[in-house]
C-alpha positions in Angstrom: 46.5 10.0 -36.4 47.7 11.1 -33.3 47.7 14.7 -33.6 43.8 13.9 -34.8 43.3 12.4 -31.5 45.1 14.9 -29.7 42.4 17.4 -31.0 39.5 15.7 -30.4 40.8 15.0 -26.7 41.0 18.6 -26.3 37.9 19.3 -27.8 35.8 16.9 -25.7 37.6 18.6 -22.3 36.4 21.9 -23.8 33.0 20.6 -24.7 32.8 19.2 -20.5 34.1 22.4 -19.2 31.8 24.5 -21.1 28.6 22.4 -19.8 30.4 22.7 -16.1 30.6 26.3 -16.3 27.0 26.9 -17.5 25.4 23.9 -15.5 25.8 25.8 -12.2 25.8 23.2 -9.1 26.1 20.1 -11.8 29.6 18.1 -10.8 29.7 15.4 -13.8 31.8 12.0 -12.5 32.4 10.7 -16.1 33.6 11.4 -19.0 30.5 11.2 -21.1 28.9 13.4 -18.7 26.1 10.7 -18.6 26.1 10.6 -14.3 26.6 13.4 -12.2 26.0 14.8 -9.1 23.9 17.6 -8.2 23.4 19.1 -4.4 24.5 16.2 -3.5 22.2 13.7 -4.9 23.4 11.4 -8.1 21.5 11.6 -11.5 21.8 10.2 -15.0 20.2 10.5 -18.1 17.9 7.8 -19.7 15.3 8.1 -22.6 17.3 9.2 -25.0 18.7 12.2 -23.3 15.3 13.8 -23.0 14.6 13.2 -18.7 16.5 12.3 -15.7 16.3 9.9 -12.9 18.0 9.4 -9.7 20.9 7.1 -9.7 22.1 5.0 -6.9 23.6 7.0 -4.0 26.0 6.2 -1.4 25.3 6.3 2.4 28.6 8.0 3.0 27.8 11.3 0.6 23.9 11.3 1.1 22.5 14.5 2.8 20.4 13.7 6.2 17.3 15.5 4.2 17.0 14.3 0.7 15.4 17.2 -1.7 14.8 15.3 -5.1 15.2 18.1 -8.0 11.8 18.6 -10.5 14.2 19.7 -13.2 18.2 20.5 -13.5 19.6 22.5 -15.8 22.1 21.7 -18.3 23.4 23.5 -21.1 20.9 25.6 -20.6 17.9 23.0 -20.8 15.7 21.7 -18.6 15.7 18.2 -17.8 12.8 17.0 -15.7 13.1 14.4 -12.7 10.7 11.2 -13.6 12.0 8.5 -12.2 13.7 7.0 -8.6 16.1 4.5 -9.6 16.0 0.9 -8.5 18.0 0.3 -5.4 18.5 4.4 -5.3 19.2 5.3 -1.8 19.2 1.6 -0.4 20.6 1.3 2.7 21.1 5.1 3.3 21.2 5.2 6.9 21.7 8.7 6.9 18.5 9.9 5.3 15.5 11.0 7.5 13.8 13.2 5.3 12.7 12.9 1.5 10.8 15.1 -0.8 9.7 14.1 -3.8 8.6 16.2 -6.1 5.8 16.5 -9.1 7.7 15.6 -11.9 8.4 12.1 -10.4 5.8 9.3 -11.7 8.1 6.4 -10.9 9.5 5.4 -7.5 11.5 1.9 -8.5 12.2 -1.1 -6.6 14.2 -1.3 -3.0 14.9 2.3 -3.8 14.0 3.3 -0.3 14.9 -0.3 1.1 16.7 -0.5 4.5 16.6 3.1 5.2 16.4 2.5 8.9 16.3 6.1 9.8 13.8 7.6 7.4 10.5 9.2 8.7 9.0 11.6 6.4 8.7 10.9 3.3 6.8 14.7 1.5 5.3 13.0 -1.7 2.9 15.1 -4.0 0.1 13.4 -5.9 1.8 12.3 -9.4 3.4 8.6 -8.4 1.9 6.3 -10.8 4.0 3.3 -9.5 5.4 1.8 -6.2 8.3 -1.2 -7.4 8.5 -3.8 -5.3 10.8 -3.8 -1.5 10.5 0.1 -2.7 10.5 1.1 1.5 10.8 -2.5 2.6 12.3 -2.3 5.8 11.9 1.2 6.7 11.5 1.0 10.4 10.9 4.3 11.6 8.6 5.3 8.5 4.9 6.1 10.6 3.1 7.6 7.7 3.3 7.8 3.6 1.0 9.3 1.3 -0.5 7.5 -1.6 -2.0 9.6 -4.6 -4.3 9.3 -6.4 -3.2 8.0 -9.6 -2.2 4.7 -8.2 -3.2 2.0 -9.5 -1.1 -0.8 -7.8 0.9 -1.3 -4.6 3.9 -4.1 -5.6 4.8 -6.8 -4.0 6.6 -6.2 -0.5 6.4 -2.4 -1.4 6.3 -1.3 2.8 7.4 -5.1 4.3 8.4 -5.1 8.0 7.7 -0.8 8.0 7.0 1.6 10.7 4.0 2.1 9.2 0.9 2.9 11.8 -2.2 4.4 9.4 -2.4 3.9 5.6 -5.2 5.4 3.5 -5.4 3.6 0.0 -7.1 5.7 -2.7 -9.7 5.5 -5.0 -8.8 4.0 -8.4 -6.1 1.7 -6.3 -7.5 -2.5 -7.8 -4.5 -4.7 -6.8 -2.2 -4.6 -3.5 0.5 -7.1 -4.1 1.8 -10.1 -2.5 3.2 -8.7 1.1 2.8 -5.5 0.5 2.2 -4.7 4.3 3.6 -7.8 5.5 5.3 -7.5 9.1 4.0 -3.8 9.4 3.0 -4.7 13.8 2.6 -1.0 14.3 0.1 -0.7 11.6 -3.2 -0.3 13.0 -5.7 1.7 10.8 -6.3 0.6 6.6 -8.6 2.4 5.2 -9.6 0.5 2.1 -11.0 1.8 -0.9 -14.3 1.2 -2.8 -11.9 0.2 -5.9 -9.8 -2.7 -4.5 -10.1 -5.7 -6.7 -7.1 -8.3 -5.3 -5.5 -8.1 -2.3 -2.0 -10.2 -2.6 -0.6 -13.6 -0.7 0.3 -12.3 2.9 -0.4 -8.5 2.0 -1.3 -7.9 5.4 -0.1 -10.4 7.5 1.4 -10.3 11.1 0.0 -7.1 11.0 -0.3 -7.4 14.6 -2.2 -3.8 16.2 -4.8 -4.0 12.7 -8.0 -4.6 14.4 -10.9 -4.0 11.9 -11.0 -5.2 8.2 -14.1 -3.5 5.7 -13.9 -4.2 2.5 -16.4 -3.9 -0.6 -17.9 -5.4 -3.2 -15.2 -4.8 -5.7 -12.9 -6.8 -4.6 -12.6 -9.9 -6.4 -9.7 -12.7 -4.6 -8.9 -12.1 -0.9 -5.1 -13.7 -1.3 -3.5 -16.8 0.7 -3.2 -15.7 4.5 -3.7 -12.3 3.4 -4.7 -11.1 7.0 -2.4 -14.5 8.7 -1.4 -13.8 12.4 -3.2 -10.6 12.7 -3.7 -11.2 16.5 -5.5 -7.9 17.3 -7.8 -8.5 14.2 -11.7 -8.7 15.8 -13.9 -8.0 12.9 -14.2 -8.3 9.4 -17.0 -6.8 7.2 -17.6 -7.1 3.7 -20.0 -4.3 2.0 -22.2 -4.6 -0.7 -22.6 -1.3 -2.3 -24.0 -2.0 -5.8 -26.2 -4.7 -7.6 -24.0 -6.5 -9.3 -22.5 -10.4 -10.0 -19.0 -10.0 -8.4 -17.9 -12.7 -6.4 -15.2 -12.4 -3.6 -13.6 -15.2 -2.7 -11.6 -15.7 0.4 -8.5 -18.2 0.1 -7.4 -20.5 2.5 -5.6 -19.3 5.3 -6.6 -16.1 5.0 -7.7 -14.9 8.0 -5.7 -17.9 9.9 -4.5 -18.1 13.7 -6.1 -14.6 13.8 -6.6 -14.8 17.7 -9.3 -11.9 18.4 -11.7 -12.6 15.5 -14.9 -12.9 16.9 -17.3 -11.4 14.4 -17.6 -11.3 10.2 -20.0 -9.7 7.9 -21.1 -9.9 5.1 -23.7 -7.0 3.9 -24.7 -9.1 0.7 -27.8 -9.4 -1.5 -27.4 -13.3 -1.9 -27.6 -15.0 1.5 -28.7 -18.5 0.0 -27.0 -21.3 -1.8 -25.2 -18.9 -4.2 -23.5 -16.6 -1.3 -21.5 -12.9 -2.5 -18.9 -13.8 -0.5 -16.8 -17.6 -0.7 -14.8 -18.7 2.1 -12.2 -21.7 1.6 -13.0 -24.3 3.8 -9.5 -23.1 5.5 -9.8 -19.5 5.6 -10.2 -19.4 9.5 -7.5 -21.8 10.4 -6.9 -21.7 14.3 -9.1 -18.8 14.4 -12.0 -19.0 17.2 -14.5 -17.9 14.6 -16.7 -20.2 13.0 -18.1 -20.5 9.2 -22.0 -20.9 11.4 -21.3 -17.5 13.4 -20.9 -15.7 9.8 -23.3 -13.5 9.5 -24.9 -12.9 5.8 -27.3 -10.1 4.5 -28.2 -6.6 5.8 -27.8 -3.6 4.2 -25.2 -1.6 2.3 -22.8 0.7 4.0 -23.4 3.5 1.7 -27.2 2.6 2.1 -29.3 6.3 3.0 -31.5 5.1 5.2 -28.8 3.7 7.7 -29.3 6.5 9.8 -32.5 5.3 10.9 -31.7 2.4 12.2 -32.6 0.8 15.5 -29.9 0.4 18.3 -28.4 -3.1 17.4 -29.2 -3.5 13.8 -26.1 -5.4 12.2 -25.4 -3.0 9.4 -22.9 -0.1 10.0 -20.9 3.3 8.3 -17.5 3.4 7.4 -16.9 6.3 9.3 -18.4 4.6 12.2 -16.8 1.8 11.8 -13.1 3.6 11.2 -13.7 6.3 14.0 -16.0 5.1 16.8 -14.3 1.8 18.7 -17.9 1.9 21.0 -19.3 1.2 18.0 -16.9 -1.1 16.8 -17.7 -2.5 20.3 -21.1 -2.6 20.0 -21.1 -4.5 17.1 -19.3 -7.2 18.8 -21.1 -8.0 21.6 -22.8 -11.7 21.2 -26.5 -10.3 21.5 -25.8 -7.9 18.3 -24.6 -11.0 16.6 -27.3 -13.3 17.5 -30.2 -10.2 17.1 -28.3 -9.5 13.7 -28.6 -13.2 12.4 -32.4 -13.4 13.3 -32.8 -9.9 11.1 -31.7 -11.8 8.5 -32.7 -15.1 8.5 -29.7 -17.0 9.2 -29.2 -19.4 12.2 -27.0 -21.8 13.3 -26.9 -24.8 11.6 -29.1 -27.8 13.5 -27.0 -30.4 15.4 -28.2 -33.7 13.9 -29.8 -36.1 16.9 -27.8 -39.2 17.0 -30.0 -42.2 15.9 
């Protein structure tokens, strides 16, 4: 029995020296040779032995500029890259730079958390999913690219982030519960056409955001979504097709938003049955009020919106995203009061005290 053992003890050390020597680069840390590191990143095998992900690292051994691999040989087989690993590089105060490469579809949760020092993260256009925290906390991270074939932000995905401009792309429906939470440098979203739900708190004390636009396919506009934004001064919602989607707007969700002076709604349904519900506390300690709302006027998308006359209430994206006179403009108490007589809508009538 123990001369059986013996043999298969050698035999297994044969077996690991053999992958060593032909797995150039490859330093395995167990004895199963399920973990190992490779230029100086940790990764382990999962599915069955068929892909790789990235296993936690330590701050200690972690390169300054983190270069995920696509694919590592081992054996002589490739192995492709699919997957960050929860908790992955969290707290890696070393790291500044990261690139991910194509292969990876899967960035899991806090994997980038508490990486203080981290500002550029070179992403390519094949993340499927964000887990939740996933750069929570990343305080010097100004920019990140979102592809295109995401579908959903999780919950606290860039909380209390360095983030200053974010573009979310088409085919994106939910952004989860604060998502951008805490972001104060953030001051630019550019929302897509496909939004559906936008998460409790997403946005809130997201102090330099200063314009909101959203569109018709958004469904549920999440408790204090947009809470404390104090630079916050207009919010629009766009009606781009014919169609029976209802938004509604929860409570607090645009509460003690200091600056808000003006929202829009470009709608088709300006009566009794409105496009867009607000909660009778969605402007909580904000100075705007549910009679200053402005309903009706035309799409953004709409083709003849070139030819309107100066002061007309509806507006471009691009206008609205690029051009603060404009923005300005639209601001102003005689566009308000001009735009609510375009479309029907006045104050309500004080009643005369009997």
């Amino acid at each position: 029995m123990k001369r059986f053992l013996l043999i298969l003890s050698l035999s297994l050390m044969c077996a690991i020296e053999s992958i060593a020597q032909v797995s150039s680069g490859v330093e395995f840390v167990d004895s199963l040779h399920m973990h190992f590191i490779y230029r100086g990143i940790r990764y382990a095998f999962e599915d069955g032995q068929k892909s790789l992900y990235v296993d936690v690292n330590y701050n200690e051994e972690t390169p300054t500029k983190v270069d995920i691999a696509g694919k590592i040989k081992i054996d002589g087989k490739d192995y492709p890259v699919k997957r960050i690993g929860s908790k992955a590089f969290y707290g890696c105060r070393n790291i500044t730079c990261v690139t991910i490469p194509n292969e990876v579809e899967i960035i899991d949760s806090s994997a980038f958390r508490w990486c203080v020092n981290l500002s550029v993260v070179r992403v390519l256009d094949n993340i499927k999913r964000i887990g939740p925290d996933c750069f929570r906390n990343c305080t010097n991270l100004r920019n990140y690219y979102l592809s295109n074939g995401l579908t959903s932000i999780s919950a606290g995905a860039f909380r209390a982030s360095g983030l200053m401009s974010i573009v979310l792309p088409n085919g994106l429906k939910d952004i989860g519960a604060y998502a951008f939470e805490g972001c104060k440098a953030l001051s630019t979203v550019r929302f897509s056409k496909t939004v559906r739900t936008i998460g409790k708190e997403a946005f809130a004390n997201c102090w330099a955001l200063s314009l909101v636009l959203l569109y018709d396919q958004v469904r549920n506009v999440g408790e204090g979504a947009f809470m404390s934004c104090r630079s916050l001064k207009m919010v629009a919602f766009s009606k781009l097709v014919e169609s029976s989607v209802r938004t509604v707007v929860s409570a607090d969700a645009f509460a003690e938003c200091k600056s808000l002076d003006t929202v829009v709604c470009n709608t088709s349904r300006v009566g009794k049955v409105k496009d867009v519900v607000f909660h009778e506390n969605s402007f909580r300690g904000s100075p705007i009020k549910y009679e200053n709302i402005i309903y009706g006027g035309k799409p953004v998308d709409n083709p003849n919106a070139g030819k309107r006359k100066k002061g007309d209430p509806e507006f471009e994206e691009d206008e609205i995203l690029m051009s603060e006179d404009n923005a300005e403009r639209l601001r102003t108490s005689e566009t308000v009061k001009r735009g609510r007589k375009d479309v029907g809508v006045q104050k309500n009538p004080k009643k005369k005290k009997k």
